[in-house]
N, C-alpha and C positions, 0 to 999 in steps of 0.2 A: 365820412371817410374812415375816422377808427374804428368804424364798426363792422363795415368795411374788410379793413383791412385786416382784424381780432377773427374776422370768419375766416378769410383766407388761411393765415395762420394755420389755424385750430383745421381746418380742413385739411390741408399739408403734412401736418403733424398724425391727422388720426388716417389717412392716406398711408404715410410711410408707416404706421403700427400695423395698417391690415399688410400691408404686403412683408413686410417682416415676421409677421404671422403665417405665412405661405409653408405648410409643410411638403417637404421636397420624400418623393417615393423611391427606393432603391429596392431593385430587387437582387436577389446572392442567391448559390445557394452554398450547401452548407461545407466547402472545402476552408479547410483551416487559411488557408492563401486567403480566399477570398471574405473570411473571416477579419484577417488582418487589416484587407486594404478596405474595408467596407467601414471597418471603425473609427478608424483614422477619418478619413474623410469625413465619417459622420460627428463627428466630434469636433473638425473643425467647421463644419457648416454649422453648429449649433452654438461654437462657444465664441468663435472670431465673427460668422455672419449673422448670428440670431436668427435663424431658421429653425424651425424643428424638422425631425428627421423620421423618417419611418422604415425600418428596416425591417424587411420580410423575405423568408428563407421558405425557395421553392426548387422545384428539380428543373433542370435544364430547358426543359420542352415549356412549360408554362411560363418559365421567366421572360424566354423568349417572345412568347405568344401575348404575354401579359405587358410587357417592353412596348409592340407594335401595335398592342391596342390603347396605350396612355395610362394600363394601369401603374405602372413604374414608368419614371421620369426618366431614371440612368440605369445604368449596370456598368457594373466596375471590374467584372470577370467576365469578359469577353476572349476567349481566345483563338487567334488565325494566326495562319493560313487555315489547318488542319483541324483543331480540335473543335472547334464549332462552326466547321465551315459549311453543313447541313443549314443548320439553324440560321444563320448568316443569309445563304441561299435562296431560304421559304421566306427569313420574313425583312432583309435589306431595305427594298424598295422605303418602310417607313421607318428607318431607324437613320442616324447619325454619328459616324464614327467620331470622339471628339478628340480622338490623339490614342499613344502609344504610351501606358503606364510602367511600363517594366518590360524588359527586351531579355532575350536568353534563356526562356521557359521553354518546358522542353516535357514531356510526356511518356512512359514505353512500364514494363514489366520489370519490375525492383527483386533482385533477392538478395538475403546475406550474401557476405561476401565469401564467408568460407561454403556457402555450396560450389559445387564440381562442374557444374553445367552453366557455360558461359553464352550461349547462342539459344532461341529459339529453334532455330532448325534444330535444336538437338534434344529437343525435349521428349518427343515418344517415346526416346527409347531409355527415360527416366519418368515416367510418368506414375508408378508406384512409387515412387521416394519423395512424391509430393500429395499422392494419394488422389492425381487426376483430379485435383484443383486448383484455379487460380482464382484469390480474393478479391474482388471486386468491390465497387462503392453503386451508387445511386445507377440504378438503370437507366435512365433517361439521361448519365452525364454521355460526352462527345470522346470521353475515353474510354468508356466502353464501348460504346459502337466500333471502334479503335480495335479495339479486344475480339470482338465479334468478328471482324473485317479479318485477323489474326491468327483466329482460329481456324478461319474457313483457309486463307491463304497457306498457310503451313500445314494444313488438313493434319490439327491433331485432333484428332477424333480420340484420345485416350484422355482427355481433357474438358473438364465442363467449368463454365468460367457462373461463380457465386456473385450475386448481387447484394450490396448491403449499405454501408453507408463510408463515408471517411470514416470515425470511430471507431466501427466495429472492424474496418480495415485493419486499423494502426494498432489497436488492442490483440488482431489475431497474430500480426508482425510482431510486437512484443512479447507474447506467449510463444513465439516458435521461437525467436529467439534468448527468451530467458531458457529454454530448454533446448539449446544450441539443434536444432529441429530444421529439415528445409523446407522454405516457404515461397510460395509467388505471388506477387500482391502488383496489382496496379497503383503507378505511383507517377507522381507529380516532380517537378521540381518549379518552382521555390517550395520545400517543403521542409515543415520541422524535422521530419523523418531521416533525413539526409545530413542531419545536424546531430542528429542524438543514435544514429547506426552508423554502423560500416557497412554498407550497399551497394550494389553495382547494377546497373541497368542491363538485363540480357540482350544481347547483340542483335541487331532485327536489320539481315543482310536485306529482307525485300523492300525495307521501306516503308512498312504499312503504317509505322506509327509517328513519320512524318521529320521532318529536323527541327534545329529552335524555330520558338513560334516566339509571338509577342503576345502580351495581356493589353487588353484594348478598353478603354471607357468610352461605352457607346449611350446614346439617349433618342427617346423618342425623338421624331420629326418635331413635331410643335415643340417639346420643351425646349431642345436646339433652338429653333424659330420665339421661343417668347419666353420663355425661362427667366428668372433674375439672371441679371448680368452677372453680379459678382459669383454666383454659385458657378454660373458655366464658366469662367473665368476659372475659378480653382479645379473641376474638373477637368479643360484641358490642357493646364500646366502639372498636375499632379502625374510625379515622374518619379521612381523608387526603384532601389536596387534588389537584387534576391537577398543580398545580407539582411537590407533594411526590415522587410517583410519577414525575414525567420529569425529576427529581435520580436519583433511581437507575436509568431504564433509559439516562438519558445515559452515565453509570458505567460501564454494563454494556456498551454498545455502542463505547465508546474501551477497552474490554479489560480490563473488570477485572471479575472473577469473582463473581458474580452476587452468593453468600452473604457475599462483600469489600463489594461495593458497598452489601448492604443494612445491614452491619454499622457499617460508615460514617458511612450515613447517620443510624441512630438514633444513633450519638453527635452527632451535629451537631445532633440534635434531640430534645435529652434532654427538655426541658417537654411539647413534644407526646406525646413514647412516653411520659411518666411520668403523662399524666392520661389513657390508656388502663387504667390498672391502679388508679384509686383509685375 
């Protein structure tokens, strides 16, 4: 019988180490937002649940694709109604919405504030004072499509919309504006950008670029269905404000290392991360 009972144990035991071994897959891609909420989470699944974490930085279409095939577990920058409502559309049927992580996000064309042109309908006939560009990020994000959708709706044809990355975005937004220069850049909000400029969204009478949206944690079908408990557990209680999040991409963008930054910040914020998990 105690010998017995010494296997039981000892099986129980090396049971709970394989599954506490389970490394959980997220895919992002590379928007400073989702930079923020990516770290956090993964920080608290490794340091409160004992999980390892794997965080992999893809463009919108494959996170997507890669989501409904199992190769990622979660995604933590989902955004609807509007901005990934494509994506959402093709590949639904095998994903799982697991809640609503931050509400009041919102999307459209950002420029200084001291430029003159407050509306998109007004831009042809300013389209040399911007040199018939607007900065864009990663082609395959759902806010360029957005842009695309934009251009054709407002038929500025005196306009070609640049693809690149967030980075080389926010770097070309701080060179126009270290040289008080007018710029158009595709922009987010929660974003650090908005914290460290004076910016204002151009006015988009048609609607193309949609009203607030919600950031969404979505997960494959089976992870939903078999996942550890406690992981999907902090996934669907994991609920932040735009301040919360431009605490950590501020961090992150005065140099300090993304999973430092987010580590950081849940100390600072122990009540909020701790009624994530009850």
């Amino acid at each position: 019988m105690k010998k017995w009972l010494i296997a039981a144990i000892a099986a129980a035991v090396l049971g709970t180490g394989l599954a506490q071994a389970q490394t959980i897959h997220i895919g992002y891609v590379l928007w400073d937002s989702c930079v923020a909420s990516n770290n956090v989470v993964a920080a608290l699944i490794e340091d409160r649940l004992g999980y390892e974490v794997d965080l992999t930085s893809v463009d919108a279409g494959p996170m997507f694709a890669g989501l409904a095939r199992g190769d990622f577990d979660a995604v933590l920058c989902t955004w609807l109604p509007a901005t990934h409502e494509a994506y959402w559309d093709k590949y639904g049927e095998d994903l799982t919405d697991l809640g609503v992580s931050l509400d009041g996000a919102d999307i459209g064309w950002a420029v200084p504030s001291y430029v003159d042109v407050d509306s998109i309908d007004d831009l042809n006939d300013h389209a040399s004072e911007f040199d018939g560009e607007i900065i864009g990020i990663d082609p395959g994000a759902g806010l360029m499509a957005a842009s695309d959708r934009a251009l054709e709706a407002y038929g500025l044809t005196n306009f070609t919309l640049l693809d690149g990355s967030d980075a080389a975005m926010a770097a070309a937004l701080d060179r126009a504006i270290t040289r008080n220069e007018p710029i158009i850049v595709t922009s987010w909000r929660p974003h650090w950008m908005w914290a460290a400029y004076d910016l204002k969204y151009l006015e988009d009478p048609l609607g193309v670029f949609g009203a607030s949206e919600q950031i969404h944690t979505v997960a494959n079908d089976d992870f939903a269905a078999n996942g550890p408990a406690d992981v999907l557990e902090l996934l669907r209680n994991f609920h932040w404000t735009g301040a919360d999040m431009g605490a950590v991409m501020l961090s992150v963008r005065d140099g300090m290392d993304p999973a430092d930054a987010a580590r950081a910040w849940i100390a600072d914020n122990a009540e909020l991360v701790d009624s994530w998990f009850e």
